[in-house]
C-alpha positions as CSV (number, residue, x, y, z in Angstrom):
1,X,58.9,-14.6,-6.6
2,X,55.6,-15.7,-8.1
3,X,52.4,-14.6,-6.9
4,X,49.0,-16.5,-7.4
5,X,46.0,-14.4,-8.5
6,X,42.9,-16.4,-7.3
7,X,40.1,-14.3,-9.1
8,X,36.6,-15.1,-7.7
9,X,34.0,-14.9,-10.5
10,X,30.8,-13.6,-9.0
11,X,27.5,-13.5,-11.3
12,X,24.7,-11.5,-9.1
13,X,21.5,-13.6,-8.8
14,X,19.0,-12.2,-10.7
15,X,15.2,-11.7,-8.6
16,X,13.2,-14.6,-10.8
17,X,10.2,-11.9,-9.7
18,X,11.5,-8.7,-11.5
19,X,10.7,-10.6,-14.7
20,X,7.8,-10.5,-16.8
21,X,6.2,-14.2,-18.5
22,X,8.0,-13.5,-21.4
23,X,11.4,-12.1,-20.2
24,X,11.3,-15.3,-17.9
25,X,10.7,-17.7,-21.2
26,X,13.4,-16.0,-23.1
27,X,15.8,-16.5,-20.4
28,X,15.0,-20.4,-20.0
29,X,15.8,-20.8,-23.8
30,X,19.2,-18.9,-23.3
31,X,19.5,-21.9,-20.5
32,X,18.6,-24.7,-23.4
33,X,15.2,-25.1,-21.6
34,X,11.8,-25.1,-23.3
35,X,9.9,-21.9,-23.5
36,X,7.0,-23.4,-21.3
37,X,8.5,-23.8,-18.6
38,X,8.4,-20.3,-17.6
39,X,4.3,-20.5,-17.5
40,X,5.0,-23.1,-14.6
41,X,7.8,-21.3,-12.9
42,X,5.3,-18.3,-13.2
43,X,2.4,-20.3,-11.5
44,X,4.6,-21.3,-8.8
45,X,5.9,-17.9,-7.7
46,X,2.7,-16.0,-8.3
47,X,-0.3,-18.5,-8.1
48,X,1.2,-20.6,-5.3
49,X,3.1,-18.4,-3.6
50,X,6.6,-20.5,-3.7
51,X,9.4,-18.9,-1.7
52,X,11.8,-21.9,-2.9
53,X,12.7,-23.4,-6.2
54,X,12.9,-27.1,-4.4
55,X,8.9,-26.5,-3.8
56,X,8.5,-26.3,-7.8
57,X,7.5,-30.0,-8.0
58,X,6.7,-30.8,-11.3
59,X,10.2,-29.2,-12.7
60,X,12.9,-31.7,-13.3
61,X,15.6,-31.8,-10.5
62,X,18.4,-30.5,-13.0
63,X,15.8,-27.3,-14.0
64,X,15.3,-26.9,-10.2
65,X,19.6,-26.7,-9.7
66,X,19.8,-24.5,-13.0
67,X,17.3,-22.1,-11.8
68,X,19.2,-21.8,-8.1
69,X,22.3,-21.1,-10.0
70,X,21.0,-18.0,-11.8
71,X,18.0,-16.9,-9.8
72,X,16.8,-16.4,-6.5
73,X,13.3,-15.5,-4.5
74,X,13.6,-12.5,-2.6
75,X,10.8,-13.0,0.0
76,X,9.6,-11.1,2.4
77,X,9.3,-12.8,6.8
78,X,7.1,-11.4,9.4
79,X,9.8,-10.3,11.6
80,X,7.2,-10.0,14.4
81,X,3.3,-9.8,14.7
82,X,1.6,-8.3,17.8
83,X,-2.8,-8.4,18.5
84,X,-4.7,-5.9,19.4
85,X,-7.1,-5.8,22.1
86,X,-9.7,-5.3,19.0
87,X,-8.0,-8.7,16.8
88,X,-6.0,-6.3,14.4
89,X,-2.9,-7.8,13.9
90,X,0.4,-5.6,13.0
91,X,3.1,-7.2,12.2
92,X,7.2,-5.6,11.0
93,X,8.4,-7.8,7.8
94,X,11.9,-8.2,7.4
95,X,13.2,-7.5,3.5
96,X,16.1,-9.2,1.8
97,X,18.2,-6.5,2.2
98,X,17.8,-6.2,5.9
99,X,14.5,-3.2,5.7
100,X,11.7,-3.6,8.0
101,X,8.3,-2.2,7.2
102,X,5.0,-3.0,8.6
103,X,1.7,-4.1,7.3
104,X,-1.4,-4.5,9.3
105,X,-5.0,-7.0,9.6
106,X,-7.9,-5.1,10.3
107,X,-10.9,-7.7,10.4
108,X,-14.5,-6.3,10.7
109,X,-17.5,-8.1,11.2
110,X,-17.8,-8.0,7.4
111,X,-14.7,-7.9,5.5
112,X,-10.8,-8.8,6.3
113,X,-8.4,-6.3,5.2
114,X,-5.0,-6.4,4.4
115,X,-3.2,-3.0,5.1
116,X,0.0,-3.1,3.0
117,X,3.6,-0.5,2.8
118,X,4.5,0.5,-0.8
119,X,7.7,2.1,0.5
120,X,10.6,1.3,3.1
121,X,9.5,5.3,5.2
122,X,8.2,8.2,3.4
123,X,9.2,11.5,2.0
124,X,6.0,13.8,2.4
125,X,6.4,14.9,5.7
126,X,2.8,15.1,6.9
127,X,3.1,16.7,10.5
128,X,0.1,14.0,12.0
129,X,1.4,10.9,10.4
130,X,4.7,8.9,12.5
131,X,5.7,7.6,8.8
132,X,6.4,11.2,7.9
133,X,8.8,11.4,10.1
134,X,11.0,8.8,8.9
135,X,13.2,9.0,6.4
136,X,12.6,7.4,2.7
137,X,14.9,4.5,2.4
138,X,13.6,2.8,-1.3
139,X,10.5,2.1,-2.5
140,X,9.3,-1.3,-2.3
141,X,9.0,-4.1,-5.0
142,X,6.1,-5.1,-6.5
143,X,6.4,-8.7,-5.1
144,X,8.1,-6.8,-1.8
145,X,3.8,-5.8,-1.6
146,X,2.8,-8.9,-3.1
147,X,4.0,-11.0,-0.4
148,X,2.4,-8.7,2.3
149,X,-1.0,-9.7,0.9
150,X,0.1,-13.0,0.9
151,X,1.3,-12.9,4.9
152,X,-1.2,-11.1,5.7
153,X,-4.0,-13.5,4.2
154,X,-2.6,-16.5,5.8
155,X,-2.5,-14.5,9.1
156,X,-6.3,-14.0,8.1
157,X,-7.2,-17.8,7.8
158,X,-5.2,-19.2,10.5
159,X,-6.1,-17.2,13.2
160,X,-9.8,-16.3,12.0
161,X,-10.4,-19.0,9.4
162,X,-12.0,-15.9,7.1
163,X,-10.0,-15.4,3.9
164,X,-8.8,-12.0,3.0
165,X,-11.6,-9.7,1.1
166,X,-9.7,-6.3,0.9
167,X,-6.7,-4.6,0.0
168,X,-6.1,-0.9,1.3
169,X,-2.4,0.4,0.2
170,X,-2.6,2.6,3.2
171,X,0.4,1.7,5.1
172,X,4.4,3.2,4.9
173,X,4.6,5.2,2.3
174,X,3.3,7.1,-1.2
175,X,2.3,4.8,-3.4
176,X,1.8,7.1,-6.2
177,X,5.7,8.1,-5.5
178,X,6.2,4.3,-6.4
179,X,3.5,4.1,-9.2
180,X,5.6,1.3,-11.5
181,X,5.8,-1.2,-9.0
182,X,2.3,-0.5,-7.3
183,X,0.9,-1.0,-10.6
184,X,2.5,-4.5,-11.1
185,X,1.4,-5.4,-7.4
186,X,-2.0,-4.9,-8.7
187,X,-1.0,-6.7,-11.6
188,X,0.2,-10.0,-9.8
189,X,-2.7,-9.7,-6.8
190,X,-5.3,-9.0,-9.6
191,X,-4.1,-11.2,-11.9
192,X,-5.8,-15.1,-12.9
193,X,-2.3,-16.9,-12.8
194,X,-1.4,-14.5,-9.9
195,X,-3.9,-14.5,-6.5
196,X,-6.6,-13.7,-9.0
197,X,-8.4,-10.8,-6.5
198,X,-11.3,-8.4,-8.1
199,X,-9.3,-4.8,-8.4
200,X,-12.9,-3.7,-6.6
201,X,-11.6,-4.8,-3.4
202,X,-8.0,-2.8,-3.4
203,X,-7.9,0.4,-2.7
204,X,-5.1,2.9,-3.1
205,X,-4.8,5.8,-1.2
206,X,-2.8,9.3,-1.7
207,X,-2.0,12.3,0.3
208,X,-2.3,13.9,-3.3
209,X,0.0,14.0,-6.1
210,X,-2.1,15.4,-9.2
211,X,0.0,14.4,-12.4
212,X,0.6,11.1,-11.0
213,X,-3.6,11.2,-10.1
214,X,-3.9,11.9,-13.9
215,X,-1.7,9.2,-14.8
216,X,-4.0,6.2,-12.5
217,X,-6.8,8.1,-14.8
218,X,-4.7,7.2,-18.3
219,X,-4.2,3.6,-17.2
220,X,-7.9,3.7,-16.6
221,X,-7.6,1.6,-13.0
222,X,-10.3,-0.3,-12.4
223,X,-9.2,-0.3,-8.2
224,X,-10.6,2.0,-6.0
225,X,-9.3,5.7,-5.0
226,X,-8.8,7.4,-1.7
227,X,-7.3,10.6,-1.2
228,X,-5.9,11.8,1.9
229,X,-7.5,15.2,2.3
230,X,-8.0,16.3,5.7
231,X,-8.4,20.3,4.7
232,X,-10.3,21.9,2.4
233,X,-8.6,24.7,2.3
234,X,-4.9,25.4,0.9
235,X,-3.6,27.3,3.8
236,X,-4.2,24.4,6.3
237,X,-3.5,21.9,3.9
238,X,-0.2,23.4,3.5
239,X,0.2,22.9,6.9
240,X,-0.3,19.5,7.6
241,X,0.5,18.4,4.5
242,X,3.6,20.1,2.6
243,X,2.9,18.2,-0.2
244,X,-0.3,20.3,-1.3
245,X,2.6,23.6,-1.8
246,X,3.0,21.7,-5.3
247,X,-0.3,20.3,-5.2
248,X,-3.0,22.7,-4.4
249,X,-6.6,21.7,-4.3
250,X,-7.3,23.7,-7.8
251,X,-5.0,21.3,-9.2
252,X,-6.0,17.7,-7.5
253,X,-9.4,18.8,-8.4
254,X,-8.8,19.5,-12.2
255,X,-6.5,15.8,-11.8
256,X,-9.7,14.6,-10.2
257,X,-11.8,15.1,-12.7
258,X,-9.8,13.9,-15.5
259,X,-9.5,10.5,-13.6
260,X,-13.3,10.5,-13.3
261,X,-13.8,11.5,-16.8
262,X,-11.4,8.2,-17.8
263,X,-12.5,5.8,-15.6
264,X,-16.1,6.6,-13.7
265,X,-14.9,5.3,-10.2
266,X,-16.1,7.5,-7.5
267,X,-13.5,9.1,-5.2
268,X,-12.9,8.7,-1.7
269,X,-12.3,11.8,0.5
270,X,-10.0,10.6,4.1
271,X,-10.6,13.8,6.4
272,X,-9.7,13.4,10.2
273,X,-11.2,16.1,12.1
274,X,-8.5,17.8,14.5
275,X,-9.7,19.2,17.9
276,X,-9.6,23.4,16.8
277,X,-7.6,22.9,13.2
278,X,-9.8,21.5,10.9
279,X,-13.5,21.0,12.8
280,X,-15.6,23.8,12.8
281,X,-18.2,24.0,10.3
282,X,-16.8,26.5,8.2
283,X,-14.3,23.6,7.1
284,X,-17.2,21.2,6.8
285,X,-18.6,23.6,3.9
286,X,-15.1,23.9,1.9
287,X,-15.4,20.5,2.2
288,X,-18.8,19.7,1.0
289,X,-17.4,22.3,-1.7
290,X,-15.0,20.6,-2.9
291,X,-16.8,16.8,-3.0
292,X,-18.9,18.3,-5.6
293,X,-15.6,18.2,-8.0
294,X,-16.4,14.6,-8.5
295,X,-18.5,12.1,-7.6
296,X,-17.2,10.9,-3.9
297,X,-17.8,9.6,-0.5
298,X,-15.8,11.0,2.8
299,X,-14.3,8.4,4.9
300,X,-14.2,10.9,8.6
301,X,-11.2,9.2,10.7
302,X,-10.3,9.3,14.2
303,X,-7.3,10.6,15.2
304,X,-4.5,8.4,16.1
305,X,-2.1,10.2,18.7
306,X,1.6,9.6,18.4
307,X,4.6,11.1,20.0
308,X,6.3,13.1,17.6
309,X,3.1,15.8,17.2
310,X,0.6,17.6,19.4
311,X,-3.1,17.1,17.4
312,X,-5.8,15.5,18.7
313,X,-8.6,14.4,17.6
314,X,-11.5,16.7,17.8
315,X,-15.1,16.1,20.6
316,X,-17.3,13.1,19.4
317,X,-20.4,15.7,19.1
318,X,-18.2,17.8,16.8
319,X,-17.7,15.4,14.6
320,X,-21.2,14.3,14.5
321,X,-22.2,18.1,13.7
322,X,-19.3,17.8,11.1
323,X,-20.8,14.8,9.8
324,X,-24.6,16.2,9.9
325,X,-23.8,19.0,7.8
326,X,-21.6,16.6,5.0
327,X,-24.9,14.5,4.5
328,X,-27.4,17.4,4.7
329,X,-25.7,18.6,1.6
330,X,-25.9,15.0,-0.1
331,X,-22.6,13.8,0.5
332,X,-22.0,10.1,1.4
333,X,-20.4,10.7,4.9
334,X,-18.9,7.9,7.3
335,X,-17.0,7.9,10.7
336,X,-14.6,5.2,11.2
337,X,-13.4,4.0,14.2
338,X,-9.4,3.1,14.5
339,X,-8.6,-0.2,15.0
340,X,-5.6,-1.3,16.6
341,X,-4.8,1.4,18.4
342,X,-3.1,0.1,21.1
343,X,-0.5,-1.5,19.5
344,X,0.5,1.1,17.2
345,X,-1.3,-0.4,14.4
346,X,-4.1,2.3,13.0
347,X,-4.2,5.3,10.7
348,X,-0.9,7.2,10.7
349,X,0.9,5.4,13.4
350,X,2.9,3.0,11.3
351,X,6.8,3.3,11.5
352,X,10.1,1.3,12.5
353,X,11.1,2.7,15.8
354,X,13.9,0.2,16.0
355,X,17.2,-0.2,13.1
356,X,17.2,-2.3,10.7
357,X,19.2,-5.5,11.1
């Protein structure tokens, strides 16, 4: 009796967006194409945004077949999109590999910002924030962020006709816990053959992981810093925020000031003032304290409530005595209001409550 082996041959397509300008040419001449071509290829995926090969006009059809054969696009959809009462628009994006993750449109009278994930949940575990609570799946690409900004900027122009100004990397996730691929979001978003943004309008925000802090220092960023605060004070920080038990204030201070000393950006302090935690003034002076580690500004934030924890968000007139006392002692102190709120869509309340498909 004879049997017939049919063995299927299956090459694994390789994400055309993992590789860099040159990686991309030296692949082409492995395919007996000219280098150059990969300059092209590179405007169309970064520069034009192409989510399809057949959009890449100006490539010959046969370059067009080769490239589907060995490559594909993993782009990200908006799965959904829902407006606030306010204009902020949230919206879930579905990834390749079935993820969702959210990124959010907050438009002010005088700037439109982009609020973009870095990672598919998070692993620090802050007791105020509903991404805490998920679980860490993966972090995210860099073009998995990339094509946020890119959504999220033609949500911007079609339904305000006001192109995107901002970038805040304040949505799911660490980003510092996903520094390699944040950095070459920046890369692509910052970049001239890429969307060719200032790195003074994106800012990245931490809940505060020194070495890493250090690192953004050595790489002399030119983008703007934010760190997530909200105590100034170890044993409250601690319990809010578990990740300052390997991350004290002594030593995001020290980390602080080595990222000043290598790049001169100013810092920005995020502090929401909790009803009876965190509001008194006895925690507006360790806070004034510790602003004078580094030149800063503190960002006060309104609370946004969700399900899984009991904090609230402190009386209007303490945080206006809260606030008082920051600027008597010269620091640069603002209140911001949340924005979305009633969709789910401000500070802290971003997370999938549904699976992914």
């Amino acid at each position: 009796m004879t049997y017939l082996c049919i063995v299927l041959s299956t090459t694994k397509l390789i994400d055309i967006r993992s590789l860099s300008l040159e990686q991309l040419k030296d692949k082409l001449v492995e395919m007996g194409e000219q280098g150059f071509r990969a300059k092209q290829i590179y405007e169309w995926i970064w520069q034009k945004s192409a989510i399809d090969f057949d959009q890449m006009s100006n490539l010959s059809k046969e370059l067009r077949e080769k490239l589907k054969a060995g490559f594909t696009i993993n782009f990200v959809k908006v799965k959904e999109s829902q407006v606030s009462s306010d204009k902020t628009i949230k919206s879930s994006f579905s990834l390749y590999d079935g993820n969702i993750i959210e990124g959010v449109l907050i438009p002010t009278p005088d700037r439109m910002t982009a609020c973009v994930s870095s990672q598919v949940g998070c692993s620090l575990t802050c007791k105020f924030c509903a991404t805490g609570y998920m679980d860490r799946k993966r972090n995210l690409n860099a073009d998995e962020i990339y094509d946020q900004v890119v959504l999220i900027s033609k949500q911007a122009e079609d339904n305000y006709g006001i192109p995107l100004s901002n970038i805040v990397y304040m949505g799911m996730g660490e980003p510092l816990l996903n520094y390699a691929n944040m950095m070459k979001s920046v890369e692509r978003i910052t970049a001239p053959d890429g969307l060719n943004m200032a790195a003074k309008r994106i800012t990245v925000s931490t809940a505060g992981i020194a070495k890493m802090i250090k690192k953004l220092g050595d790489d002399e960023v030119r983008f703007n810093l934010a760190l997530s605060l909200h105590a100034a004070n170890d044993s409250k920080r601690n319990e809010i925020m578990p990740i300052n038990e390997q991350n004290s204030l002594t030593a995001l201070a020290e980390a602080l000031r080595y990222y000043y000393s290598k790049t001169k950006n100013p810092v920005t302090f995020e502090y929401i003032v909790f009803h009876n935690f965190n509001d008194e003034l006895q925690d507006a002076k360790e806070l004034a304290r510790f602003c004078k580690h580094v030149p800063c500004k503190v960002n006060i934030i309104e609370y946004n409530p969700i399900s899984l924890a009991d904090f609230v968000n402190a009386e209007a007139d303490k945080i206006e005595t809260f606030a008082s006392y920051l600027r008597s002692q010269g620091v640069i102190t603002n209140v911001r209001r949340s924005r979305g709120k009633d969709i789910d869509a401000a500070c802290g309340q971003l997370a999938i409550k549904e699976k992914a498909n």
